[in-house]
N, C-alpha and C positions, 0 to 999 in steps of 0.2 A: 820610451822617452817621447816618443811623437807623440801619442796618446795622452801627454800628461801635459806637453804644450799646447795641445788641440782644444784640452778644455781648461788651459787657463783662459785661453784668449775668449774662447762663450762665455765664462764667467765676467770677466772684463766687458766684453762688449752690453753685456745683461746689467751689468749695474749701473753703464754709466747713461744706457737706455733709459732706466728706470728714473735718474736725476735729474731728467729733461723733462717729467713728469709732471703738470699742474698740482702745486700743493693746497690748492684752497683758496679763498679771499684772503687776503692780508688785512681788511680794514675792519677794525673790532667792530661790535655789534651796540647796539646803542646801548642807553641806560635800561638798567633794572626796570620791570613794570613790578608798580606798587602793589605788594602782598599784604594788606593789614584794610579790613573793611573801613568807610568811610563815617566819621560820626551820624550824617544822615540815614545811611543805611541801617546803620546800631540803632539809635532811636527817629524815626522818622517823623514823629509826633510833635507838633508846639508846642513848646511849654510856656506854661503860665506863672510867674512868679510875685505879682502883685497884682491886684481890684483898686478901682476899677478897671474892668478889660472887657474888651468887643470885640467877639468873634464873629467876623464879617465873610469869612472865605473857608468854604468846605475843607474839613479835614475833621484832624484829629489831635484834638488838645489834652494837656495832664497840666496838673498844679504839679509843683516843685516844692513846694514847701506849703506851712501854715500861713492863710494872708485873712487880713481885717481890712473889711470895708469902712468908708466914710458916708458921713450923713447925705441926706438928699441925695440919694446916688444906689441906684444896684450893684448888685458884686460882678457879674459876669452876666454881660448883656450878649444874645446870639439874635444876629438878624441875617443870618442866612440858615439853609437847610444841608441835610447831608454832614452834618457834625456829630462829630464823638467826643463827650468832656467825661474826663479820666480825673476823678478827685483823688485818685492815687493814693487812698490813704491819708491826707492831711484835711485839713478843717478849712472854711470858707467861713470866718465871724461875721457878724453884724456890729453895727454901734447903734445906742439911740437912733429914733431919725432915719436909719438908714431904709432901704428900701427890701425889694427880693432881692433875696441872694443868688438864685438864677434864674434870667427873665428873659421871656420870648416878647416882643414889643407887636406882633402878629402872627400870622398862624406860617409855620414852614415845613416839611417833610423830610422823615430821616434825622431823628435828632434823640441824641441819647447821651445821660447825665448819670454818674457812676460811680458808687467807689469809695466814699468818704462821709464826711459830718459836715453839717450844716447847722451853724447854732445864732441866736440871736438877732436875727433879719424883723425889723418892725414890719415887715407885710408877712410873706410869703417867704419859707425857705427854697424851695421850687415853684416857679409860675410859669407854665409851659399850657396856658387856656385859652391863649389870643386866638378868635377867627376859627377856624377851620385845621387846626395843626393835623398830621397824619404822620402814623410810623412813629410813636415815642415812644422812647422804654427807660424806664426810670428805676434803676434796679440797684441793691444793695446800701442805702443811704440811713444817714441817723440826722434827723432832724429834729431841735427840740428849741422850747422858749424864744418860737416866732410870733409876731403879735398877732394876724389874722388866719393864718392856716401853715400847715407845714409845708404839705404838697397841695397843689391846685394844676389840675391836667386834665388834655382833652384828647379823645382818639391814643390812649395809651395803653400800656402793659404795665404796671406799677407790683413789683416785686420784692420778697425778701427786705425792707425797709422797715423801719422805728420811727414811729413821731410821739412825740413826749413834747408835754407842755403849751402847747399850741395856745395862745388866746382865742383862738375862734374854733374851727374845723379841725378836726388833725389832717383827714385826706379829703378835697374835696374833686373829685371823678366824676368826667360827664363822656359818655362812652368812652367807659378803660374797663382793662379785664387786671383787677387785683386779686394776689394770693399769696399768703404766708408772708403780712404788715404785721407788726403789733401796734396798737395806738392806745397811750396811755395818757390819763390827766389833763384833756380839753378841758380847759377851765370856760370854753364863754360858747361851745357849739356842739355839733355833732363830731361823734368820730369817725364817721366817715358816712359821706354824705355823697348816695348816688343818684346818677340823673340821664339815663340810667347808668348799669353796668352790672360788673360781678363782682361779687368777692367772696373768697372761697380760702378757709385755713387759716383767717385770719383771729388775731386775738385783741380784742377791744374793752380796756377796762377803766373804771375810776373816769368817767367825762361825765361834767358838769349837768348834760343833757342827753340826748337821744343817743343809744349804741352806732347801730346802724339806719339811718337814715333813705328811705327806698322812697323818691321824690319823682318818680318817673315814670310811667309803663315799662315793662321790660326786662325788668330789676332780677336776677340769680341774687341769695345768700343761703352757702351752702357750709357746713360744717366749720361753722367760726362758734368763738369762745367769747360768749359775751357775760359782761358779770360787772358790778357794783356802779354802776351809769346812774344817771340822773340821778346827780348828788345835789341838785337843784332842787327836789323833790318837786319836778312838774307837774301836772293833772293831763298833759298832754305832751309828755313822754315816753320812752319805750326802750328796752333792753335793743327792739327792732320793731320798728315804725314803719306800716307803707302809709305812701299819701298820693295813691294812684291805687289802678289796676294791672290789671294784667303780671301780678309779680309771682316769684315761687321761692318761699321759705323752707328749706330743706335741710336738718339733720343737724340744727345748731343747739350748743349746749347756752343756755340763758340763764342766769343768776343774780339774782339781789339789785335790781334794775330798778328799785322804788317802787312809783306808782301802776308801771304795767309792766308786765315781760315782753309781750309780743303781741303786736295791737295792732287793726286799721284806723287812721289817725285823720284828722284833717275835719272832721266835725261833719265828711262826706261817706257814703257807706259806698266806695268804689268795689266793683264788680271783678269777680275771673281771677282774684288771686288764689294760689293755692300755698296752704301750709299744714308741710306733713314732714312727720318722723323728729319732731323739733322734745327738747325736754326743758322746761320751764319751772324754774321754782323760787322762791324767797319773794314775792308778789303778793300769796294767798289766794281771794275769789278771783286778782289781776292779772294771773300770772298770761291769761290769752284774753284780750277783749276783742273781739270779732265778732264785727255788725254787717249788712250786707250777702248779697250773692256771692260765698267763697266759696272756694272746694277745698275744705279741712277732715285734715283723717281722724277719727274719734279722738278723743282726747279723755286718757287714762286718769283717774285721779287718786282711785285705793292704791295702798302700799300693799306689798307683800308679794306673793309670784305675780306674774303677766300671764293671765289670762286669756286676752285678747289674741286674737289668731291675725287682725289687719295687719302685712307691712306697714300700711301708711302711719299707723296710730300715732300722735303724739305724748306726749307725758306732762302732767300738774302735780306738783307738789310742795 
């Protein structure tokens, strides 16, 4: 019995020890912090939902939807550098009248145009040539039935693009590195008209005038598809035209170009270019007129096996 009052009273004394015990803060904790990301965060980009528009301040812009420009007025004017425009997929129209559809007013760095169509701009669908521009990439675009050129750029990378319809130029490039353009149906210029630069994989067909136009020392045209040009039927024309020196023709396919395939041009016989491994046909005696100090790899005319042992060799037929 003692033994059994001894520990009730430790039990007793142990709990009521225990209730004298801090139980925590009483005052609740504040509100919830917000769990659902912020719409900035989800898209952090400007959007663009009507032209005219001026992007004046480095970022990153996307169209929203399809928008039509008005006359005497460009679609999307950019006068600063370090921009990114995102056509996202919808279309940039022109009207009569109206001007480019995206226009640099002088030259700026970091500046890149993407992603969508460009249709009906009386200048220029792209005009990114002002001054001194640096760091353009002008990549995935379909531009067509602009009145003086589709693209016109300078210090760029012009990629993976379509110009159809152009009144003037389809691409006009003055140091830019193009590859894998198609340009179709220059009704009034060159389809692509370098000064200098490259172009390489590209397919050039049905313009009024000259295929490739090489306007410059310096000039790559390497493995492009050129075929049914100078529908003007010029006398100083060419499937691919230099009007300089120093250029190199390498390994394009040339077809039904009118009055020449692949000519040095300019009524001047410029020196140092070379053209080799090129195959040229539907021209006849024109398929190469090459006058001047060049370095050309023989040029094959008989059908039937190759013969010829040169890499370099070209091909007439």
């Amino acid at each position: 019995m003692k033994t059994k009052i001894i520990l009730a009273a430790f039990v007793s004394t142990f709990m009521i020890h225990q209730s004298t015990l801090a139980q925590g803060a009483l005052t609740p904790p504040g509100a919830p912090a917000p769990t659902m990301k912020s719409l900035a965060q989800i898209e952090p980009r400007t959007p663009i939902s009507f032209v005219p528009y001026t992007i004046n301040t480095p970022g990153s812009y996307y169209l929203t939807t399809n928008v039509t420009g008005i006359s005497a007025s460009h679609g999307i004017t950019i006068t600063s550098g370090n921009v990114t425009l995102d056509l996202n997929g919808f279309t940039l129209s022109g009207v009569p009248g109206s001007f480019n559809g995206v226009n640099t007013p002088t030259s700026y760095t970091n500046v890149t145009v993407s992603n969508g169509s460009i249709i009906g701009w009386s200048f220029s669908g792209v005009n990114i040539s002002a001054g001194q521009s640096r760091n353009v990439v002008i990549h995935h675009l379909n531009v067509s039935a602009c009145g003086v050129s589709g693209i016109s750029a300078a210090n760029a990378v012009i990629s993976d693009c379509t110009v159809t319809g152009s009144g003037g130029d389809g691409i006009d490039a003055t140091y830019c590195t193009m590859r894998d353009c198609t340009v179709d149906g220059c009704a009034g210029g060159y389809g692509i008209n370098l000064q200098p630069g490259t172009a390489t994989h590209c397919l050039v067909i049905r313009g009024f005038a000259t295929g490739i136009y090489c306007n410059s020392p310096g000039c790559v045209v390497s493995d492009n598809v050129v075929r049914n040009n100078n529908a003007g039927n010029f006398s100083g024309a060419a499937g691919i035209l230099l009007n300089d020196a120093n250029n190199r023709i390498e390994n394009n396919q040339v077809f039904g170009n009118g009055v020449v395939g692949a000519g040095i041009g300019g009524g001047i016989s410029y020196a140092g270019n070379i053209i080799i491994k090129n195959t040229v046909s539907g021209s006849g005696a024109n398929n190469y007129v090459i006058t001047g100090a060049q370095v050309v790899g023989p040029i094959i005319t008989a059908t039937g096996t190759i013969t010829s042992t040169s890499p370099w060799a070209n091909f007439s037929f």
